[in-house]
C-alpha positions as protocol buffer text, in pm:
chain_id: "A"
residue {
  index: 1
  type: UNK
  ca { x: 0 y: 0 z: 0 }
}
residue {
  index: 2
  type: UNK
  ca { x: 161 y: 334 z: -96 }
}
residue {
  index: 3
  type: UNK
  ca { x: 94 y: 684 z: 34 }
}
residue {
  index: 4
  type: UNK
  ca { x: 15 y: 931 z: -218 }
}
residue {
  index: 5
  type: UNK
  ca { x: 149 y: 1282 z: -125 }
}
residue {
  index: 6
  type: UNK
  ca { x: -148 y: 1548 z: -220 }
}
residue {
  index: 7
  type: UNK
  ca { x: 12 y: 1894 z: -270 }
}
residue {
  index: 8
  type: UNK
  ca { x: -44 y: 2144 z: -15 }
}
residue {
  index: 9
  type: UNK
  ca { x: -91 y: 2482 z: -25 }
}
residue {
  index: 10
  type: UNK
  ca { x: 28 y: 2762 z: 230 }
}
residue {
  index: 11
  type: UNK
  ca { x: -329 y: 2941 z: 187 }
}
residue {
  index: 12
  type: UNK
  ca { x: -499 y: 2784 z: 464 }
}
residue {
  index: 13
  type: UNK
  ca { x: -218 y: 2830 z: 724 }
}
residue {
  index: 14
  type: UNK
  ca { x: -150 y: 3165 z: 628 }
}
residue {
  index: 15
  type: UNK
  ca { x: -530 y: 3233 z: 690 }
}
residue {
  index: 16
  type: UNK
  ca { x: -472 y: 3038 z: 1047 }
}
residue {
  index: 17
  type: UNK
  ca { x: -175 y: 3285 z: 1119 }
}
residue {
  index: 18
  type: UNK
  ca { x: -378 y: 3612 z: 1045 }
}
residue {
  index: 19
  type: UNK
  ca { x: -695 y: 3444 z: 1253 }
}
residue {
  index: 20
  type: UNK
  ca { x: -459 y: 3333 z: 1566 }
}
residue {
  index: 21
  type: UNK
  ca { x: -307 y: 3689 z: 1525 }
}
residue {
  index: 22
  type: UNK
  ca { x: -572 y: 3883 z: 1539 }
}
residue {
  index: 23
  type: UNK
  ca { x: -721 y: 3696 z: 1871 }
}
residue {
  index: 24
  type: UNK
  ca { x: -352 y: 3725 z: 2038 }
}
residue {
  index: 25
  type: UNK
  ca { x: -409 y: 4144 z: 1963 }
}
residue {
  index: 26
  type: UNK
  ca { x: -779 y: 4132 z: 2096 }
}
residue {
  index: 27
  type: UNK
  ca { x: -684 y: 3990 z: 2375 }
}
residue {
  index: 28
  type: UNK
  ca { x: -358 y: 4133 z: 2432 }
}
residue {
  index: 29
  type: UNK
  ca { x: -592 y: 4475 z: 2408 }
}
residue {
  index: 30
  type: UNK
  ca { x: -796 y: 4388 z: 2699 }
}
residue {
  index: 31
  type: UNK
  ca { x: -539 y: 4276 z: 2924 }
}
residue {
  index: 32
  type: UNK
  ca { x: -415 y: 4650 z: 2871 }
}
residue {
  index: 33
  type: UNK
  ca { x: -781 y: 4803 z: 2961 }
}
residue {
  index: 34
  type: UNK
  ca { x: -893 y: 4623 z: 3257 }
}
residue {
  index: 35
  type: UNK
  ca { x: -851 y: 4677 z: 3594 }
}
residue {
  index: 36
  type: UNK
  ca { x: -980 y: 4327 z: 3763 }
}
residue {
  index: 37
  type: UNK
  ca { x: -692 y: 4153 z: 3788 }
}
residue {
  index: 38
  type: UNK
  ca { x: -874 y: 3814 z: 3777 }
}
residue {
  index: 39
  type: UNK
  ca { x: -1012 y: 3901 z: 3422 }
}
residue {
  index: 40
  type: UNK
  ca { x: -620 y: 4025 z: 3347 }
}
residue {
  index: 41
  type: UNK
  ca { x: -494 y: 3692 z: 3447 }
}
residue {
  index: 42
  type: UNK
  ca { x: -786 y: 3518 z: 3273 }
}
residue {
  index: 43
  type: UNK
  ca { x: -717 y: 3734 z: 2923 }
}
residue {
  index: 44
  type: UNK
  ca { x: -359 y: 3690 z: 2956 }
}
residue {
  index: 45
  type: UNK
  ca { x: -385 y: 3318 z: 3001 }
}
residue {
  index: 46
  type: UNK
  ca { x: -596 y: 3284 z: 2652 }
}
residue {
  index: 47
  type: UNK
  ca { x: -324 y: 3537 z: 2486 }
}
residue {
  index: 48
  type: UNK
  ca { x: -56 y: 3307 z: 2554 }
}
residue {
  index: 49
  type: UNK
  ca { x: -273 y: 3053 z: 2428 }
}
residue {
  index: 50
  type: UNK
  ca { x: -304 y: 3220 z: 2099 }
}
residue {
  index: 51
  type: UNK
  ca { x: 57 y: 3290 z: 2092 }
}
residue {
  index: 52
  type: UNK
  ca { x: 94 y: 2935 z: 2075 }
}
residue {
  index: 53
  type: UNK
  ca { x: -113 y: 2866 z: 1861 }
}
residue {
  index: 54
  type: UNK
  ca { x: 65 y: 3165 z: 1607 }
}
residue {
  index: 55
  type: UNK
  ca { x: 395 y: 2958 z: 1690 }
}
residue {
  index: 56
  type: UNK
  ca { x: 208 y: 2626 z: 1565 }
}
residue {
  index: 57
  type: UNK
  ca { x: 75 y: 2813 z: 1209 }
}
residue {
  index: 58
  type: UNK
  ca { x: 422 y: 2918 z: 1169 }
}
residue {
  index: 59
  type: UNK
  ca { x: 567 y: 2577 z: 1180 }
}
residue {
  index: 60
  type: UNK
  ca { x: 336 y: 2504 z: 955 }
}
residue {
  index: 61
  type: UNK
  ca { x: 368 y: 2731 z: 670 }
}
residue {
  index: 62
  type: UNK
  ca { x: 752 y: 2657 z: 711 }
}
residue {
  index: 63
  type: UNK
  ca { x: 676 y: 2269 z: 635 }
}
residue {
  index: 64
  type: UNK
  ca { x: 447 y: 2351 z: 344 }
}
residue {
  index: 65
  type: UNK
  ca { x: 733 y: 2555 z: 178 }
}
């Protein structure tokens, strides 16, 4: 049984990128506008999430190159 390799194209994972970055800068802009520090830690925590996940597209595009 062989494995046929199906081109790829970056188009999806650059879409990914510009989706994870926009949620890392919407949250990133509340943790500069509140004041409840439990809803900073809890916005922060998702950001970093999100900057993960910008770290995983990456990867990604770099593979499909």
């Amino acid at each position: 049984m062989s494995i046929r390799h199906t081109p790829v194209t970056i188009e999806p994972f650059s879409q990914l990128l510009e989706m994870e970055t926009k949620a890392f800068n919407l949250y990133s802009s509340y943790v500069e506008k509140l004041k409840d520090d439990e809803l900073i830690q809890m916005f922060d925590f998702i950001r970093k999430q999100e900057k993960g996940h910008m770290e995983i597209a990456e990867k990604l595009i770099e593979l499909v190159q």
